[in-house]
C-alpha positions as CSV (number, residue, x, y, z in Angstrom):
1,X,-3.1,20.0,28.2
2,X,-1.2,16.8,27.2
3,X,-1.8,15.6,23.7
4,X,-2.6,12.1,22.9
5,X,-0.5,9.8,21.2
6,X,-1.8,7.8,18.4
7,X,-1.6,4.5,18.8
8,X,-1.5,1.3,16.3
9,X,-2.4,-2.4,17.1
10,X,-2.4,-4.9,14.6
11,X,-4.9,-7.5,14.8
12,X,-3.9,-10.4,13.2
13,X,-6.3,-12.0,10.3
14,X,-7.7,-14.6,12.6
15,X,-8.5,-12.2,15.0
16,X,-10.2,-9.9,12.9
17,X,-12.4,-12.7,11.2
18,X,-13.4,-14.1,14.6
19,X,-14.4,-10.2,15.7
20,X,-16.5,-9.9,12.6
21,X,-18.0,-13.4,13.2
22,X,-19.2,-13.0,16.1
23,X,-20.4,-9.3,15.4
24,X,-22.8,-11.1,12.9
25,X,-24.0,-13.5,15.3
26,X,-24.6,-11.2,17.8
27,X,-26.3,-8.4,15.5
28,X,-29.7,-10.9,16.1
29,X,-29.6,-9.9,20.0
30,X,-29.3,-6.0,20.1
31,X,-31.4,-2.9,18.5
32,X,-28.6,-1.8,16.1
33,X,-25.5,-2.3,14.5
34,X,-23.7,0.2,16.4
35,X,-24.6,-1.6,20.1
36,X,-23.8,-4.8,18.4
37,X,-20.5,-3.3,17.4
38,X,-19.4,-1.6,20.7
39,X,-20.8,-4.8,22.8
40,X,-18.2,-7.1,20.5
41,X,-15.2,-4.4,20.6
42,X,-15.3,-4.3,24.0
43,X,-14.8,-7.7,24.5
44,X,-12.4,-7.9,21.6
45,X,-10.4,-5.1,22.9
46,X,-10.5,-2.7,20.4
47,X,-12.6,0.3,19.4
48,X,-16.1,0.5,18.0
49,X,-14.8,2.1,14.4
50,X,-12.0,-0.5,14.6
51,X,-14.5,-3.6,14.3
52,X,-17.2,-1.4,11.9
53,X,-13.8,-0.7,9.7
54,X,-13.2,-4.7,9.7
55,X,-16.8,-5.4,9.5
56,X,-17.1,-3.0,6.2
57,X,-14.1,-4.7,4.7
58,X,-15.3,-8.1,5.7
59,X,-18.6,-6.5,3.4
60,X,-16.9,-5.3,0.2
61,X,-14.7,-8.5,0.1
62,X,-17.9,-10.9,0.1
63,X,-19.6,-8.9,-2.3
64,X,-22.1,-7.2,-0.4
65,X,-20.7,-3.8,-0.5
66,X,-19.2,-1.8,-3.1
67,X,-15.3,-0.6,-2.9
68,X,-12.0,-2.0,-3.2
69,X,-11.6,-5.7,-1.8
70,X,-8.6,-6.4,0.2
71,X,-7.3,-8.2,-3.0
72,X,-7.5,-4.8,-4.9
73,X,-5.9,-3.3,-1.9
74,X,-3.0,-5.2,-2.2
75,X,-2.3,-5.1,-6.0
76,X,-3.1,-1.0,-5.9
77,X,-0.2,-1.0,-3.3
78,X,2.2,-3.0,-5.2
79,X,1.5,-1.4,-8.3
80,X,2.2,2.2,-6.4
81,X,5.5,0.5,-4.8
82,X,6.4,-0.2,-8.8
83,X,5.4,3.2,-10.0
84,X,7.7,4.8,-7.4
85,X,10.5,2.4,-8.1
86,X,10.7,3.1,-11.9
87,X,10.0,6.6,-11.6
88,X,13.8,6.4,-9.3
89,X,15.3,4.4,-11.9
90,X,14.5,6.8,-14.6
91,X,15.7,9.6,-12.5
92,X,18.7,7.5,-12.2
93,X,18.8,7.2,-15.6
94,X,18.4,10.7,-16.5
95,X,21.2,12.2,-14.6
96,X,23.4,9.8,-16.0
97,X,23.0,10.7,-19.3
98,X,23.1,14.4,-18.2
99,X,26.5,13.5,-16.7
100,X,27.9,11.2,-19.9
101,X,26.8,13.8,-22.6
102,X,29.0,16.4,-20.4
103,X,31.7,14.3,-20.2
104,X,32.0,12.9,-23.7
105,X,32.6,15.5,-26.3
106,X,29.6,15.9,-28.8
107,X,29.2,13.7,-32.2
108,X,32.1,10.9,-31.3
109,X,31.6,7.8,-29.5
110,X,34.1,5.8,-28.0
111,X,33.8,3.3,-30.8
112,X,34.5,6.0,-33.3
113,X,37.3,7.5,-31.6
114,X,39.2,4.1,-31.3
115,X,38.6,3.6,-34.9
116,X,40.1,6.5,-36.1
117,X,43.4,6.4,-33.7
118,X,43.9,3.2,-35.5
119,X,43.8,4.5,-38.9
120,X,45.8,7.3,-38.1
121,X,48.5,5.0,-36.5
């Protein structure tokens, strides 16, 4: 048996807010959410949990639902992108002062040393 391959589509913004518009119009003329939500995502051209995932976002954004906005989203992701960027530089970092504390000998700078060849001159 063949296994599926996942697929991705991005849906641009517009796209989405016009899916979840018209999901909230249309909520009025069927029994649930759900048939409301796979008679739109038909149309739309995506899945059911696609548009229930936009609609739910669309919710906590407004206010109506608790979780991250799409705001929050954003700022947690950049905030990750810096954690993960320092935490490289301080690696960096740390093997290079591993490396110059090998190289250098113990208790004498390169400042001190070129002070004292010039006294000893």
């Amino acid at each position: 048996m063949e296994a599926k391959k996942k697929t991705s589509k991005r849906y641009s913004a517009e796209v989405r807010e016009r899916a979840v518009r018209l999901l909230r119009e249309a909520l009025k003329d069927h029994d649930s959410e759900w048939a409301a939500i796979q008679s739109i995502a038909s149309k739309i051209g995506c899945t059911g949990e696609t548009l229930r995932g936009w609609l739910r976002q669309s919710e906590r954004d407004g206010g109506e639902r608790d979780g991250m906005t799409t705001e929050d989203r954003a700022r947690m992701k950049a905030l990750e992108r810096e954690v993960r960027e320092l935490k490289q530089a301080n690696e960096i970092l740390r093997k290079a002062s591993a490396y110059f504390a090998q190289v250098r000998p113990a208790g004498r700078s390169s400042t001190a040393r070129s002070a004292n060849d010039c006294l000893h001159r």
